[in-house]
C-alpha positions in Angstrom: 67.0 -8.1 -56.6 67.2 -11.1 -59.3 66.2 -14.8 -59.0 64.1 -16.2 -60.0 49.4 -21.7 -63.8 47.3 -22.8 -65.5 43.5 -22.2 -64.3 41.0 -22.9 -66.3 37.6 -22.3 -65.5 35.5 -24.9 -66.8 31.8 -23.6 -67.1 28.9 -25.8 -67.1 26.0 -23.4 -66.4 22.5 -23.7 -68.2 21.9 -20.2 -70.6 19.2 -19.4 -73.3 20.1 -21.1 -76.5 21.1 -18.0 -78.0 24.0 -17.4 -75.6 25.0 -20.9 -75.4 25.5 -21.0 -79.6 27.4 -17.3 -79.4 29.5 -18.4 -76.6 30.7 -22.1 -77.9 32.7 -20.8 -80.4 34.7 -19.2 -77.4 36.6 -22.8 -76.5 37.7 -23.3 -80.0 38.8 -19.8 -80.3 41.0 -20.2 -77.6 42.5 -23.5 -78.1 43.9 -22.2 -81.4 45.2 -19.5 -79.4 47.2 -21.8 -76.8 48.2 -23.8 -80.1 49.8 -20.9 -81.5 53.7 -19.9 -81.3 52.9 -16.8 -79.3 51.2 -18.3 -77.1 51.4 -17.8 -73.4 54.2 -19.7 -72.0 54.7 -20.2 -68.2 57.5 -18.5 -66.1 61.1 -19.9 -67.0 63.1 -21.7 -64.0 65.3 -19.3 -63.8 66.9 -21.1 -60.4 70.0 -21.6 -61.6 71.5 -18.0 -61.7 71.0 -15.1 -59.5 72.9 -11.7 -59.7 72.9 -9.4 -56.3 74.6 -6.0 -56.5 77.9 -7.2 -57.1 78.0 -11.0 -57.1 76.3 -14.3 -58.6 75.5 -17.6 -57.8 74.3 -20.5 -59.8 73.1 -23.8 -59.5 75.5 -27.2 -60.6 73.5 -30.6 -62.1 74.9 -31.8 -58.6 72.8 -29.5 -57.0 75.4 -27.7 -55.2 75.7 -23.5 -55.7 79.0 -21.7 -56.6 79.3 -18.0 -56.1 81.5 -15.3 -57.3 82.3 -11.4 -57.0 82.0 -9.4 -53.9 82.1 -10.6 -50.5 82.5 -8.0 -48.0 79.2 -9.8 -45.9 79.8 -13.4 -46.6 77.7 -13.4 -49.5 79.5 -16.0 -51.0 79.2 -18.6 -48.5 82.3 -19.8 -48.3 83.2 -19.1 -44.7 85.1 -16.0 -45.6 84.9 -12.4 -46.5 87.7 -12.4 -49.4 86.1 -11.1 -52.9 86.3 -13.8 -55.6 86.9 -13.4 -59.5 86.1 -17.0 -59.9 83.7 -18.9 -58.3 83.9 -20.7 -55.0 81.6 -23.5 -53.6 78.6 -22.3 -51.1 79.3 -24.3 -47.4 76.9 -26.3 -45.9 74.0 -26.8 -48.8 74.9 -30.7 -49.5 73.6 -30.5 -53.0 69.7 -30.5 -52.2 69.4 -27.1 -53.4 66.6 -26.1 -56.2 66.1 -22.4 -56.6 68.3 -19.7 -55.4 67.7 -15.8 -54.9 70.6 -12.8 -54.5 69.7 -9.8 -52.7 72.2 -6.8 -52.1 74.8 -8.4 -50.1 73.0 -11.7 -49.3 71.6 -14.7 -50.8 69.4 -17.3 -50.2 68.4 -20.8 -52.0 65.4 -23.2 -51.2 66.0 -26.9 -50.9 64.6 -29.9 -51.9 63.0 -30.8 -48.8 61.6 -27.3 -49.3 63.4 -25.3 -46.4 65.5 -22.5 -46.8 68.9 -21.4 -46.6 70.6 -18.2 -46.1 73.8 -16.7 -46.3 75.4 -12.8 -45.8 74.7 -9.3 -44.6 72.3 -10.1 -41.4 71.8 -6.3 -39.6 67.8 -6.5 -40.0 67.5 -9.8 -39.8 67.4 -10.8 -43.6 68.8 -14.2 -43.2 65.9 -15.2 -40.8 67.4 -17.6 -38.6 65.9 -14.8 -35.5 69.7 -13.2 -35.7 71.4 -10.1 -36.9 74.4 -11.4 -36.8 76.5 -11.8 -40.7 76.5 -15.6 -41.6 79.4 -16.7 -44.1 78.0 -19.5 -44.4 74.1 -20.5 -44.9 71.7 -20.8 -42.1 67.9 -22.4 -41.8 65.5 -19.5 -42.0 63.1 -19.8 -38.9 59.4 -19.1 -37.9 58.6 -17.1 -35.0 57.2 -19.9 -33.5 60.1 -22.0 -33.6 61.5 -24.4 -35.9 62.4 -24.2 -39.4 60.2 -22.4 -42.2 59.1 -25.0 -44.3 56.8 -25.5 -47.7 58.6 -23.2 -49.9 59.0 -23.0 -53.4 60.3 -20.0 -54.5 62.4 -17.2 -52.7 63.7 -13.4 -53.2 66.0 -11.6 -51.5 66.0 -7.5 -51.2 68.3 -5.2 -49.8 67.0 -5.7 -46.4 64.3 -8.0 -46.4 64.0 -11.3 -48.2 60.5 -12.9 -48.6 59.5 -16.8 -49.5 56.5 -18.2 -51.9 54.8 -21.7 -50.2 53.4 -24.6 -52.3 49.9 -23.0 -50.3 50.3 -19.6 -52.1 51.0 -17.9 -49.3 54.1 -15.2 -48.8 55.5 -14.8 -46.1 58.7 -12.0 -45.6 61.4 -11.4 -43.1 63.7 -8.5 -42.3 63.6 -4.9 -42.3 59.9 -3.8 -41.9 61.2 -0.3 -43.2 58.4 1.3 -45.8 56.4 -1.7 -45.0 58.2 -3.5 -46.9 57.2 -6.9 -44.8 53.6 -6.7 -46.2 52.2 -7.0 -42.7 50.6 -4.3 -41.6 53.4 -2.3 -40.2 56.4 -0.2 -40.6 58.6 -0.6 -37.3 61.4 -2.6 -36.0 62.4 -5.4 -37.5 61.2 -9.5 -37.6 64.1 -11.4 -38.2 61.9 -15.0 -39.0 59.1 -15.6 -41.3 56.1 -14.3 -40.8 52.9 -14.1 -43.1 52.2 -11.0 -46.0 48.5 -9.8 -45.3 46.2 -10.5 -47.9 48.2 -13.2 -49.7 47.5 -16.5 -47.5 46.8 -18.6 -49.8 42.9 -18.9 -49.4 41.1 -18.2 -52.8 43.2 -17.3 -56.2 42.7 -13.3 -55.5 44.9 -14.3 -52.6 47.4 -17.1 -53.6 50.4 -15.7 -55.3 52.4 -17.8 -58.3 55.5 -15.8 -58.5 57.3 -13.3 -56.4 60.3 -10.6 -57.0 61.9 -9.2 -54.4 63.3 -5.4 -55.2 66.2 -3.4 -53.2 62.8 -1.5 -50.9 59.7 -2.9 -52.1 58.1 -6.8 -53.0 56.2 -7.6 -55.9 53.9 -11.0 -55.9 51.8 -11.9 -59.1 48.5 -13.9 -57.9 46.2 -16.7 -59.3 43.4 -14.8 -61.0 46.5 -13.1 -62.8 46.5 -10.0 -60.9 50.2 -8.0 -59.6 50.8 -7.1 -55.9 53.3 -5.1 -54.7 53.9 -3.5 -51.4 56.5 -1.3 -49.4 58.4 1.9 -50.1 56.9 3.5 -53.1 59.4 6.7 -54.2 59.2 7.1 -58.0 55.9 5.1 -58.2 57.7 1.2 -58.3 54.7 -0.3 -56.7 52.7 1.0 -59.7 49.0 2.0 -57.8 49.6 5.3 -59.2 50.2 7.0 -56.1 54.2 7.4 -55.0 53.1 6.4 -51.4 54.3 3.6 -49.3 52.6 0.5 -48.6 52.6 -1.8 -45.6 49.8 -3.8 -47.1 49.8 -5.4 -50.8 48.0 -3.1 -53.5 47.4 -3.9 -57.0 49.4 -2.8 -60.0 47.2 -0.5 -62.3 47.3 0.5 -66.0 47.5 4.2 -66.9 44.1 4.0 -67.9 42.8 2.7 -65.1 42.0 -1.0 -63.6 44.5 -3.5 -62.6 47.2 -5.2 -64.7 45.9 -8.5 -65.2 47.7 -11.6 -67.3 50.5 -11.1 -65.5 52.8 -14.7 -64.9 56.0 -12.9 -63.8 57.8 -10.2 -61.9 60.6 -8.3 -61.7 61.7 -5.9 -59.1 64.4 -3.9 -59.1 65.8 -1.0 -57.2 63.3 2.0 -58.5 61.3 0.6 -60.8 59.5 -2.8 -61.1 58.8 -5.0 -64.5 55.9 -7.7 -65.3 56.2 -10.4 -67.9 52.5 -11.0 -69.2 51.0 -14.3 -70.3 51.4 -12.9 -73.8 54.8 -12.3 -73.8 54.2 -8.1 -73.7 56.8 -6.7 -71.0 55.5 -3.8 -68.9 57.5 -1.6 -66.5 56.7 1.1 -63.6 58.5 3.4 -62.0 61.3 5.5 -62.2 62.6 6.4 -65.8 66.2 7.3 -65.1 68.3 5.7 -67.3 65.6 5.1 -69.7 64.8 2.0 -66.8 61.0 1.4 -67.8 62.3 1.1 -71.6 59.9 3.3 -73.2 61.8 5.4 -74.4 61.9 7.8 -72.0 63.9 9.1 -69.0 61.3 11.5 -67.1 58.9 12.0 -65.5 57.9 8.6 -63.2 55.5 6.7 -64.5 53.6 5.4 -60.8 51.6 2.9 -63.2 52.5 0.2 -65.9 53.1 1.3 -69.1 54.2 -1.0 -72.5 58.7 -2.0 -73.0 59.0 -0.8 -76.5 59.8 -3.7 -78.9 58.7 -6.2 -76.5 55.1 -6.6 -77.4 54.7 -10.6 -78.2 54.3 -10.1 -82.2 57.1 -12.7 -83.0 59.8 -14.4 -81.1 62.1 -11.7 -81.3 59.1 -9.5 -79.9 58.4 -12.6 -77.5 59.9 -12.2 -73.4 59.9 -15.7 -71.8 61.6 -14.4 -69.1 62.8 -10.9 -67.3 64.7 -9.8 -64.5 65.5 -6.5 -62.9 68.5 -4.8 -61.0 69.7 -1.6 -60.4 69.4 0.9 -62.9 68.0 -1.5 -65.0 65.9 -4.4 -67.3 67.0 -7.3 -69.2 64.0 -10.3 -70.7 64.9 -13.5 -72.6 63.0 -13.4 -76.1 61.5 -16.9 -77.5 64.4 -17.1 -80.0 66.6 -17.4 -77.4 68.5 -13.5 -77.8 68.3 -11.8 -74.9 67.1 -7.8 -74.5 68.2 -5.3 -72.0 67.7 -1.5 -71.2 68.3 1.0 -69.3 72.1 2.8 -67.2 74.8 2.1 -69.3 77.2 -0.4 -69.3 75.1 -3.2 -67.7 73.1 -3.7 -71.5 75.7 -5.9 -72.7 75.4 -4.3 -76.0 79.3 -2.8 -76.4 78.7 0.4 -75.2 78.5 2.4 -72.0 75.4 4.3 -73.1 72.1 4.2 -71.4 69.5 2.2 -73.7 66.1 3.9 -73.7 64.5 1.0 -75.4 65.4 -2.6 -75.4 68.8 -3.5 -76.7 70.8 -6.6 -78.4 72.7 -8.2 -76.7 75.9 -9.0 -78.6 78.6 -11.3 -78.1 80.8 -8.6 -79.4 81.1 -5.1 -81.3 78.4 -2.9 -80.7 76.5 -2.2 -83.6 72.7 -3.8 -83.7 72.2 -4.5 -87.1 75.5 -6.4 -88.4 77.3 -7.3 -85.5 76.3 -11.0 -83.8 74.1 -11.7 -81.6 74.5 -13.1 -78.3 72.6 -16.7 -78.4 71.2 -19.8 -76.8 70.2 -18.4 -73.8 67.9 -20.4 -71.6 68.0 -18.0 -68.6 69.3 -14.2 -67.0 69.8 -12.5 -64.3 70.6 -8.6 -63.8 72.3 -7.0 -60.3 73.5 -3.3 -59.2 75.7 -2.9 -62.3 75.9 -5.9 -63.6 74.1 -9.1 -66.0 74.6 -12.4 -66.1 73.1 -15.7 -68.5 72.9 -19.1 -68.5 73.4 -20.7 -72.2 72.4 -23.7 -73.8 74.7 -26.9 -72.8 75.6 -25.0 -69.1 78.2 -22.2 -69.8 77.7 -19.0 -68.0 78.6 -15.8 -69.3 78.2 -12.0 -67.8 79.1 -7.9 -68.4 79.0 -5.1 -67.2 80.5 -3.6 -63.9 84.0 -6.2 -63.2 85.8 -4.1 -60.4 84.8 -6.5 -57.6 84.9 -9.5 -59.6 81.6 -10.4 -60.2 81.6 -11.1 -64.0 83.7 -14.2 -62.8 85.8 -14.6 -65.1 89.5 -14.2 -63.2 89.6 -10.5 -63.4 89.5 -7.9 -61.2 89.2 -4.7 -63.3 90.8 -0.9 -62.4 90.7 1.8 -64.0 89.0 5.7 -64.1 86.0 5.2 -67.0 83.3 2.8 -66.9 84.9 1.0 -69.9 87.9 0.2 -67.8 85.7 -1.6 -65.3 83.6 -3.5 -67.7 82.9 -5.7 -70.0 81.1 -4.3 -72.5 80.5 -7.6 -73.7 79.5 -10.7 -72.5 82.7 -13.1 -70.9 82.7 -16.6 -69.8 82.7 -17.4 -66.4 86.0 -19.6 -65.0 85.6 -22.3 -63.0 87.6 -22.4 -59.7 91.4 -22.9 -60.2 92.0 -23.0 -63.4 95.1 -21.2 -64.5 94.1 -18.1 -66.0 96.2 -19.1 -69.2 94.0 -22.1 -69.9 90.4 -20.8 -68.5 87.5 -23.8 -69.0 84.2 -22.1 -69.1 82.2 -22.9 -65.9 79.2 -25.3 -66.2 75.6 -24.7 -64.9 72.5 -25.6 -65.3 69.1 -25.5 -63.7 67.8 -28.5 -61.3 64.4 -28.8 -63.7 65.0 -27.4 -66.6 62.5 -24.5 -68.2 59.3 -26.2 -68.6 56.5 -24.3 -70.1 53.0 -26.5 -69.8 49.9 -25.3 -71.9 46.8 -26.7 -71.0 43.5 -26.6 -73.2 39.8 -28.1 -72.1 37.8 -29.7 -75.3 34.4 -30.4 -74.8 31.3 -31.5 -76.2 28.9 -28.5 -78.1 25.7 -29.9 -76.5 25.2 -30.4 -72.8 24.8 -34.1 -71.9 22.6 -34.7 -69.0 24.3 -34.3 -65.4 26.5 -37.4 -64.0 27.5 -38.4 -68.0 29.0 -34.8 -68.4 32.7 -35.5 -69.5 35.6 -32.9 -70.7 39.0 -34.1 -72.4 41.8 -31.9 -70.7 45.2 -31.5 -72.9 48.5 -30.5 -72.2 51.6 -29.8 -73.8 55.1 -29.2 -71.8 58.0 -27.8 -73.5 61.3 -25.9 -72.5 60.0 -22.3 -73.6 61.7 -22.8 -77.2 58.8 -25.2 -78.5 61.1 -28.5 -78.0 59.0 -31.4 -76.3 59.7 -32.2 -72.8 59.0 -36.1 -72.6 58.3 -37.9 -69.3 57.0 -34.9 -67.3 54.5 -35.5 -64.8 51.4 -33.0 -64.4 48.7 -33.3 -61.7 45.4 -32.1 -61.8 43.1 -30.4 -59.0 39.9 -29.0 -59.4 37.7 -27.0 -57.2 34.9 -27.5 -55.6 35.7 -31.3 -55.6 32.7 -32.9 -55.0 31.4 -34.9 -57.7 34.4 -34.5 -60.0 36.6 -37.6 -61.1 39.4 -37.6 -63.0 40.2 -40.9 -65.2 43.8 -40.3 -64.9 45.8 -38.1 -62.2 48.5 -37.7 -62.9 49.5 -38.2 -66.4 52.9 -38.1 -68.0 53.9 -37.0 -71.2 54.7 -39.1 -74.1 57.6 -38.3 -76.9 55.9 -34.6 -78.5 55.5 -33.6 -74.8 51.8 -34.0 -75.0 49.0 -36.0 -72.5 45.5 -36.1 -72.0 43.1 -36.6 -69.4 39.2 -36.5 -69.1 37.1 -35.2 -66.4 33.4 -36.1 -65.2 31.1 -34.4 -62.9 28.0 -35.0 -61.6 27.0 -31.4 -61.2 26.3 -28.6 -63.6 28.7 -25.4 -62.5 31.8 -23.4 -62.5 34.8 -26.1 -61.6 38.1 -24.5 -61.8 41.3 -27.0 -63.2 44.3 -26.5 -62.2 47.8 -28.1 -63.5 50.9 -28.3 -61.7 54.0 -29.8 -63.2 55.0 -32.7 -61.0 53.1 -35.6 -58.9 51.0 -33.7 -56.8 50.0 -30.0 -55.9 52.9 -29.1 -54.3 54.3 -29.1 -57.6 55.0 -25.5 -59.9 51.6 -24.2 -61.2 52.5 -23.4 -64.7 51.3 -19.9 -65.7 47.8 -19.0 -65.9 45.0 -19.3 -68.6 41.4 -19.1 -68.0 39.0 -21.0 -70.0 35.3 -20.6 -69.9 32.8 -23.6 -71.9 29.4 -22.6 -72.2 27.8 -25.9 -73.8 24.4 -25.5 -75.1 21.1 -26.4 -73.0 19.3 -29.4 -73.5 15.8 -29.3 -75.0 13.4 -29.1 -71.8 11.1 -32.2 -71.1 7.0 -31.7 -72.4 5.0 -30.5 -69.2 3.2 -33.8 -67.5 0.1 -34.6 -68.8 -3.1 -35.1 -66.5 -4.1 -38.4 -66.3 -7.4 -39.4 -68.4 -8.6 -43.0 -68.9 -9.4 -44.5 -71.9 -13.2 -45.0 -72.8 -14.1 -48.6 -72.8 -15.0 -49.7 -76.2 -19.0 -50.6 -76.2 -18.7 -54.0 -77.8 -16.6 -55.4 -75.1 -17.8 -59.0 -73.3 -17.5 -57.2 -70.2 -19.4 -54.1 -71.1 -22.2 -56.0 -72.2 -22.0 -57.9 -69.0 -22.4 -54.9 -67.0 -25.2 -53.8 -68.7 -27.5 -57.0 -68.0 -26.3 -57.1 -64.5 -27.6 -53.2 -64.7 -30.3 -53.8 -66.4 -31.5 -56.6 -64.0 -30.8 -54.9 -61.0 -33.6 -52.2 -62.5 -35.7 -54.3 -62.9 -36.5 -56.3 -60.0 -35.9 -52.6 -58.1 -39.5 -52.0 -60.0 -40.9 -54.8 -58.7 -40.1 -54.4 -55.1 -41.4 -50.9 -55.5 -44.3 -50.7 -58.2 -45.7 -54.0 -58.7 -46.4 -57.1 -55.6 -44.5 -58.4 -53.8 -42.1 -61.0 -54.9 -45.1 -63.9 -54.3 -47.4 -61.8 -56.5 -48.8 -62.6 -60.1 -47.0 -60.2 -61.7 -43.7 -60.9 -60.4 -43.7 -64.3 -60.0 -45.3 -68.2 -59.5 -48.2 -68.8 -56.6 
């Protein structure tokens, strides 16, 4: 259900003039187009909060997990099965945790040493640890080979199945292989460790994923060259290749007129439907329209391919998604100015009703009317279950709505009654930390471990080719939290590929006080070298979204064709030319003695 690039390609190839002049306008084009408040930001951490059906976790500065709501599988993690209205502390993670994920009744959260954890419902095998047996408290997923699963950096968690992105690219899935919803090939049994996703391994960037969502049947991984994969069951067209047939294998996400959906930087998969977040801040949804769940407006027929959120269409930053999740019946996305947006069944919108919402709506921190009634603010992150939203606001509070009957809005209430309205919150409420008597409630604090980063990277260089091994680039980037605020100190390391011949004068760098840096590349080559940024000390870092630049610099002039060689002719009144005509003419001369005249003794040729 909910939890939670850059690539340029740095040309250097030799064209006729004429291209070369047409196409070097291209890089400054698109610099001002990274510089711009619209731009494309990378995926928000959204780590700290994850909403399952009916429960939450999120993620403490301490780097432990608290969870809250319903608990009939363990999902909690706190060694029982009692439902919570607050929150309760997750066993057995010993604050190393960085990312979490929450699935239908189970939950999972990667650590920093880069293994993960599981917790919950365990009948097909979704907690990986080679069981089926329901774990209250978390367990180290496994490999089939043994040992523990290792090199992760993101995971999701399903209603079944529960899959896991590595620093590699590579996805690899456990659980129910129902619908082939494993990616591997096949549809039976079960494989209760980690095993790889076919076609996604990591090789080449049509085949190394960025991001993953995890929906209730089905996966959903967006790739390198920008490209959405999804694969497993595929009722109401949620995998989006414009059939409504299941798939064991990933297939990419098309546009209703035809060809793939490309840009993409993040997913969201939910129950029937699925949602990406593209690099230009435009939200697009597939699947089924029940509930007005694809936001377009509309609530038939299915739409088996992607097709434009109204409202959300990156125009300003109201307009602007830097963020999305899906649950449910439903979509929420967090807008550049910090509002947040959600559609779709009823109650879980936040927006004081308990009306579907066709299109995108406010959410408000109370009353229900769009246009004069406030909005709900400073949010940084959010995370949608089964019936239910939560967000994570500026300074650490968390606040949710929607369904409360099991008491996962947190917030010390478990809520009875025969309407919808009696067992929600129609608006957003704080969540309570643990203990607190309810008539003195202290909102509870979260944040993320790394907070949002959002890294733009441009490539300057020269309008004229300089000859190869003195060919150098200047490589900027910028890192902020998603809201244009400078982040300061943040390492980013560079790789670029092929290698050979390429040197980078600093790797990495680190920001300085506006959240900018700069680097420059040489290579000794001419050809296509592909850059790519991650935000920490080394590649195992996050790849911040993706942008593709392409530099075209113009040819040099070609070298004049090599001469033959001619020498010189020697000028006639040279000491030496004169010389070599005596010796010439002597040499005739006594030649016409020896032949014509006597011999050397003779009178004419010499003394008796």
């Amino acid at each position: 259900m909910s939890h939670s690039t850059v690539e340029p390609n740095l040309k250097r190839n030799r064209e006729p003039q004429s291209q070369a002049r047409t196409h070097g306008l291209l890089p400054c084009l698109l610099v001002f187009w990274l510089m711009s408040p619209l731009s494309a930001t990378a995926a928000i951490d959204r780590a700290a909060i994850a909403s399952g059906v009916a429960f939450s976790c999120a993620l403490l500065t301490d780097g432990s997990v608290q969870c809250w709501g319903s608990n009939s599988r363990g999902q909690l993690g706190d060694g029982t099965t009692d439902n919570r209205s607050r929150p309760v502390v997750v066993d057995g993670l010993a604050g190393g945790v960085v990312q979490l994920a929450a699935g239908t009744n189970h939950a999972c959260a990667v650590l920093q040493d880069q293994r993960v954890k599981c917790w919950g419902r365990n009948d097909s095998g979704q907690l990986g640890d080679g069981s089926t047996v329901d774990r209250s408290i978390p367990v180290a997923v496994k490999v089939e080979a043994g040992g523990d699963l290792t090199g992760v950096v993101e995971v999701g968690a399903g209603n079944a199945h529960t899959c896991a992105r590595l620093d590699t690219g590579a996805v690899k899935c456990w659980g129910s292989r129902a619908n082939g919803r494993l990616g591997d090939d096949s549809t039976s049994l079960q494989r209760p460790t980690a095993g790889a996703v076919t076609g996604i391994d990591g090789a080449a960037p049509s085949t190394s994923a960025t991001a993953i969502s995890v929906g209730e049947l089905h996966s959903c991984a967006a790739r390198k060259d920008g490209i959405a994969v999804c694969w497993g069951h595929n009722d109401s067209g949620r995998l989006g290749d414009g059939s409504t047939v299941d798939r064991p294998i990933p297939v990419p996400v098309k546009v209703e007129a035809g060809g793939d959906l490309t840009g993409v930087v993040e997913l969201a998969a939910g129950s029937f439907h699925s949602c990406a977040r593209l690099s230009s801040g435009v939200v697009q949804c597939w699947g089924s329209r029940a509930n007005g769940r694809l936001g377009d407006d509309s609530t038939s027929p299915e739409r088996p391919t992607a097709g434009a959120v109204t409202g959300i269409d990156g125009s300003s930053a109201d307009a602007s998604a830097i963020a999305i999740s899906s649950g449910g019946s439903g979509s929420c996305a967090l807008m550049a100015d910090k509002s947040l947006r959600c559609w779709g069944a009823g109650t879980r919108n936040g927006d004081g009703t308990d009306t579907d919402a066709l299109t995108p709506s406010k959410v408000l921190a109370s009353g229900s009317d769009q246009n004069s009634d406030p909005v709900f603010s400073d949010a940084v992150a959010v995370s949608v279950g089964g019936t239910h939203g939560c967000a994570l606001v500026e300074g650490g509070g968390v606040w949710c709505w929607g369904d409360g009957s099991q008491g996962q809005l947190g917030d010390g209430v478990l809520r009875t009654g025969s309407t919808l309205s009696d067992l929600s919150a129609l608006n957003p409420v704080a969540v309570l930390s643990s203990g607190t008597a309810s008539d003195s409630p202290v909102p509870f604090s979260a944040i993320a471990a790394g907070f949002p980063s959002v890294l733009s990277l441009s490539v300057n260089g020269p309008n004229e080719a300089l000859a190869d091994g003195d060919e150098t680039v200047t490589v900027s980037v910028a890192v902020s939290d998603g809201f244009a605020d400078p982040v300061a100190g943040q390492s980013v390391f560079f790789t670029a590929t092929p290698s050979a011949g390429v040197a980078f004068t600093t790797n990495p760098i680190v920001t300085g006080a506006d959240g900018s840096a700069t680097t420059s590349i040489s290579a000794t080559e001419a050809g296509d070298i592909t850059i790519t940024a991650f935000l920490g000390t080394s590649a195992s870092g996050t790849v911040s979204d993706i942008q593709v630049v392409t530099f075209n610099p113009v040819p040099t002039s070609p070298e004049p064709p090599a001469q033959p060689f001619i020498p010189e002719p020697v000028p006639v009144n040279s000491p030496w030319a004169l010389a070599l005509l005596v010796l010439l003419m002597l040499g005739w001369g006594l030649r016409y003695c020896a032949r014509v005249a006597a011999p050397w003794s003779s009178r004419e040729c010499g003394p008796q």
